[in-house]
N, C-alpha and C positions, 0 to 999 in steps of 0.2 A: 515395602516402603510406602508410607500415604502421597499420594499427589501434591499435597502441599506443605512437605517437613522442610524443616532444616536448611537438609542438606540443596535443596533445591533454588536456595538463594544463593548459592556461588554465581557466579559469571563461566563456571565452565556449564555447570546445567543449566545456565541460559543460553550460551553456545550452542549444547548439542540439539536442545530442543526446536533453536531456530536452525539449527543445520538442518533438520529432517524436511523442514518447512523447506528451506532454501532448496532443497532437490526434489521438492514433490509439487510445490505450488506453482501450479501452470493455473492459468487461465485469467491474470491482468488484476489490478487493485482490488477491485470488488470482488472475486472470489477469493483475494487472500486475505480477506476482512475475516470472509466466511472460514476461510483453514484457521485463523489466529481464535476466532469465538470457539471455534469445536477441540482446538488444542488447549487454551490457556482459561476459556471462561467453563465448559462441560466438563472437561477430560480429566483438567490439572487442577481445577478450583484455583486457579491465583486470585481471578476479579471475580465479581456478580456481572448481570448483564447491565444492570444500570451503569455501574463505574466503567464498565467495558464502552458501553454507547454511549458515554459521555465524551470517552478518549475519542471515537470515532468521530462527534464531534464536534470536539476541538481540532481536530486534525484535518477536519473538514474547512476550517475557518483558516490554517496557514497555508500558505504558498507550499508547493512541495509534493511529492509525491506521500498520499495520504496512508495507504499501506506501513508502507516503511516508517514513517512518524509514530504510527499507530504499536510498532513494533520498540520501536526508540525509548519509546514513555515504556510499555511496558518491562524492558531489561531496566531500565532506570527503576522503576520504581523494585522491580527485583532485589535488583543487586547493585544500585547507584549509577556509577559513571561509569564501570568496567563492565555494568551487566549493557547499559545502552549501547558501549561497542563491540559486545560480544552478541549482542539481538542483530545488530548491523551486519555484524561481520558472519553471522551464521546462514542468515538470511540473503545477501548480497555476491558474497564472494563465488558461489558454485554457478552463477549465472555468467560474472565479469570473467573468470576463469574460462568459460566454456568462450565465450564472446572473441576473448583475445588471442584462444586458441585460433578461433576462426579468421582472424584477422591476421593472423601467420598463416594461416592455409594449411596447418596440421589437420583441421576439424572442418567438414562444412554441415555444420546442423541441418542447416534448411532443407538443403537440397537430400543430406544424407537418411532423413525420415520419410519414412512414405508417407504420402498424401494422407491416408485413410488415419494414420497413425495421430497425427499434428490434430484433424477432424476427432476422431477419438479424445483426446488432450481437451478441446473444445468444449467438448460434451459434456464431459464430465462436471469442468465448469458453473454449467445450466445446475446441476445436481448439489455441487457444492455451496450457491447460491441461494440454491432453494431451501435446502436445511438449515443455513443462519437467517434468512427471512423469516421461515416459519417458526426457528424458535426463539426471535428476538420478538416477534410478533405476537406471541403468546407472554411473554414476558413484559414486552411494553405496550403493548395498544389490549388491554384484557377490556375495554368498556369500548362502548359504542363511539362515544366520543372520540377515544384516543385512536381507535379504530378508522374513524371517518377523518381525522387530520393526517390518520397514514397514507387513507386513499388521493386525500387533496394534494397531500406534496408528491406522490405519484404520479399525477397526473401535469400537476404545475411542472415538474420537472420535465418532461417526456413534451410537453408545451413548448419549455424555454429550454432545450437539450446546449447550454453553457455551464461552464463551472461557475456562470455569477446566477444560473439559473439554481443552482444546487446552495450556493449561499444566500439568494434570497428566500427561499424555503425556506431553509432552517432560522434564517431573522423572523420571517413572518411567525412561525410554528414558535418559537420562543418569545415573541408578543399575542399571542394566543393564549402562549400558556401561563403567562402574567394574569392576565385578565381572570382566565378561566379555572385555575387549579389552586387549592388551598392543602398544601402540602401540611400535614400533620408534625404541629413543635418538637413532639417526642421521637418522631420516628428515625431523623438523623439520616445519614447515606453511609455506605463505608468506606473508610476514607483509604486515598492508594498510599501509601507508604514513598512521599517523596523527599528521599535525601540532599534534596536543594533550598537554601535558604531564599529569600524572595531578595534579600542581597544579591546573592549569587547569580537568580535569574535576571535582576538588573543586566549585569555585569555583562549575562550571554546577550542578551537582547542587546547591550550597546554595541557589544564586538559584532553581532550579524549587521547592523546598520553602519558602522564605521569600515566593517571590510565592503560592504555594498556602496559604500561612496569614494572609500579612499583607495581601491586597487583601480578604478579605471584610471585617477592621477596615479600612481604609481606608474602603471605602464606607459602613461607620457615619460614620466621623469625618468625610467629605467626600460627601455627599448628593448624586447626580448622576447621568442617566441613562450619560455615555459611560464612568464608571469604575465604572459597575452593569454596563452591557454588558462590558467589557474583564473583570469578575469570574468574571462569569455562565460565555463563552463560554471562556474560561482553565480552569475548574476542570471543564466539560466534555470539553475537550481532555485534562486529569491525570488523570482519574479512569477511563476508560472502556478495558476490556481486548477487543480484539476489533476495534475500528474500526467504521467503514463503517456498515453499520445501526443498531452497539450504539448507535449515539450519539443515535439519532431521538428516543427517548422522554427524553434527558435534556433535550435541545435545546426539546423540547415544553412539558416541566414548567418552563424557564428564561423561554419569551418568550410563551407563550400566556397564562396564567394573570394575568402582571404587563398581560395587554392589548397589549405591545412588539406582536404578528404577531396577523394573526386566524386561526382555525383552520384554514379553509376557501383561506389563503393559505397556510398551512402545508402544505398538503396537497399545492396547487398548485406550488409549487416541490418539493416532495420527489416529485413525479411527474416535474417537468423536469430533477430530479435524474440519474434513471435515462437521459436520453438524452446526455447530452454526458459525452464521455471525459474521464481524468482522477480523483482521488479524490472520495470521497463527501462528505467533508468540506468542502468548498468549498461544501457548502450552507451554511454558516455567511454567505459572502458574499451568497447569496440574502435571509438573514433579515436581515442590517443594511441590506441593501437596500431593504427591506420594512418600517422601521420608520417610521411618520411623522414621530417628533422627530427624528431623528437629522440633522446638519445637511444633506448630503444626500446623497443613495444611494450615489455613489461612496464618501464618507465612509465613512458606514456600514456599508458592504460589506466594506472595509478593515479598519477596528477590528477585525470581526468575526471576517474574515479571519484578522488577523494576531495576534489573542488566543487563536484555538483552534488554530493552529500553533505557537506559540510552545513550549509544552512540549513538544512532539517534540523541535525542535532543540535544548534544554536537556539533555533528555532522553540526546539521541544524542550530543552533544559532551560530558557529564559520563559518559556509560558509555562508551562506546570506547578510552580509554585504558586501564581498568582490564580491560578486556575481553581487548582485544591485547595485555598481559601474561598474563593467566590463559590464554592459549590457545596457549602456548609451552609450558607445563608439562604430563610427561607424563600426569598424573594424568584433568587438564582435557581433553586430546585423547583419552585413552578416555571420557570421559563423552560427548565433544563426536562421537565415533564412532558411539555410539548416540544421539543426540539428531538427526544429523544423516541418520538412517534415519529416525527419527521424524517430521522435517521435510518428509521425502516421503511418509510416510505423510498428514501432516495436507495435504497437496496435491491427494493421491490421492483422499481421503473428501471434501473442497470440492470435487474436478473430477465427482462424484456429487451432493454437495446443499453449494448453492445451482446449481450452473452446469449439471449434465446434466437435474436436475430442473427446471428453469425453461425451459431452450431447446429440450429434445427433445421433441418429444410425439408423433412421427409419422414416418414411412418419409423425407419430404421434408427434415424437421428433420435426419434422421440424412447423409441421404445428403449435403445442401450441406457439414456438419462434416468430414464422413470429407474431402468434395474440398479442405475448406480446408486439415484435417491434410496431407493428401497435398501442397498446394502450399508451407505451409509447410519438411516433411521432408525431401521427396525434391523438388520445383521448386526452394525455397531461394527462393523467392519473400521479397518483402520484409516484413514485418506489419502496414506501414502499408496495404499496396496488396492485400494478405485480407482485412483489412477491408473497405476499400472497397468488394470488389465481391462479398462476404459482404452487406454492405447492398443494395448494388445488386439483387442475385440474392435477396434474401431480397422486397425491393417487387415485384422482376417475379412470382414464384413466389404472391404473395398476389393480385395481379392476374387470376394463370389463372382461368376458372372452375373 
């Protein structure tokens, strides 16, 4: 079967392909950018890396965890609205599932992996980063110029380490590329396939702004923990640029303080956070999991769940229509020239801090990476299966004396 038939556009082969993703991809936003480029833009042929690094960003510019957005658009433009909950739900669910087990105390991730193994998990990481850097980078920065705007937002970002430090990049890099770049009349981009009318994204873009104003009066008017909870974790999901870590301390100030989680559970789950693949955000199902009143864990995990995802996909189905116009015009493809050097730049300074600073510390650290890069690049090994034995080889290496 070709990589890109048919049959490929159901919403169940957008499921399985993000299932695989959803149980292999450890290592935090930024390397599941790099699992999503080697799976959907190499592997499967769905995008180019243009139309790929355009989604990234755009996903870069809304509140939300950008990974998972980045995966939203692409089941959307697959297979519509069924493929965007079936990218979610492929993606999502093996991490929230693992989470809430832990929060019943069936499962303790954290503690129940070995040290060297979660370090292995890490490593790999550095590896999976490195090979979507370098072939985005080969792809979009091939001149000097575009080259030297990857290095600059590099270096701007790793300067200004905020998520308004990663959005001012890419504005500057996209007034750069105004100036600088004269995009060829004929050459065109390829366009994604999105089954939403700029109606319809109206529509979503009003409902994300009317449930962001009108559930905190609602919870006046109607007094109640699950539409306190559906508030709380909604307007954590709106508000937060960056993803993944940014959201710890809003999530803390939301369920600590009201008593919902105890501290010391909080902690507890955002440690078992860090071991099961999948987004960070999914700790959302650990804390409804974790709350006493909530009818029960499953419930609650749920809610939780499904209130602080919810604005992504609002999010990404009210912006993509207006997007995939803007990005036909040649004004927008010279911005979107330079924005999408920038895009590798903000990869570039992530595959340095949080990913190379976290996992590398030593000769050993380096060398298992370099082997993974290597089985990646040149074996074409699969990335589920560098994983694996990135973990594997990461517990035997912590074993030696």
């Amino acid at each position: 079967m070709r990589p890109n038939s048919e049959t490929d556009r159901s919403a169940w082969a957008v499921f399985l392909a993000f299932l695989r993703l959803g149980l292999t991809s450890f290592g935090g936003p930024i390397a599941h950018i790099g699992y999503f480029r080697d799976e959907f833009v190499t592997r499967r042929k769905w995008l180019s890396d243009g139309s790929y690094a355009d989604l990234v960003a755009l996903c870069q510019f809304l509140p939300g965890p950008a990974s998972s957005q980045v995966g939203m658009a692409l089941g959307l433009s697959r297979a519509g609205y069924a493929g965007a909950f079936a990218a979610w739900a492929g993606f999502t669910l093996p991490s929230a599932l693992a989470l809430i087990l832990f929060a019943l105390g069936i499962a303790s991730y954290g503690d129940a992996l070995p040290t060297g193994v979660l370090q292995g998990l890490k490593i790999v990481a550095v590896a999976v980063v490195a090979q979507a850097v370098w072939g985005m980078a080969r792809s979009l920065c091939p001149d000097a110029l575009r080259a030297s705007m990857m290095a600059a937002a590099t270096c701007f970002v790793l300067l200004v380490p905020t998520a308004w430090g990663q959005v001012g990049a890419i504005v500057i890099a996209g007034l750069l590329g105004l100036a600088l770049f004269r995009p060829d009349a004929g050459a065109g981009h390829e366009a994604l396939s999105i089954p939403v009318s700029r109606r319809a994204g109206g529509m979503w873009l009003g409902l994300f702004f009317a449930l962001l104003a009108g559930l905190p009066l609602a919870v006046l008017a109607f007094p109640g923990q699950t539409l306190a909870l559906v508030d709380a974790f909604y307007r954590a999901g709106s508000l937060v640029f960056g993803g993944g870590h940014v959201v710890l301390p809003l999530l803390q100030a939301e369920v600590v303080p009201p008593g919902w989680v105890e501290s010391d559970v909080f902690l507890a789950g955002y440690g078992a956070a860090q071991a099961v693949p999948g987004p960070l955000f999914t700790f959302a199902a650990f804390l409804g999991a974790s709350m006493t009143d909530a009818p029960t864990a499953w419930v609650g995990g749920l809610i939780c769940l499904l209130a602080i995802f919810a604005p992504s996909f609002l999010l990404v189905a009210g912006a993509l229509p207006f997007w995939e116009r803007l990005r036909r015009h040649l004004r927008t493809r010279a911005a979107l020239t330079g924005i999408n050097a920038a895009v590798v730049g903000l990869l570039l300074a992530a595959l340095y801090d949080p990913v190379w600073t976290s996992a590398i510390h030593g000769p050993k650290d380096f060398g298992l990476a370099l082997v993974a890069l290597i089985a990646l690049m040149f074996w074409k090994l699969p990335p589920w299966l560098v994983v694996l034995g990135a973990g594997v080889t990461g517990g035997l290496v912590a074993a030696l004396p």
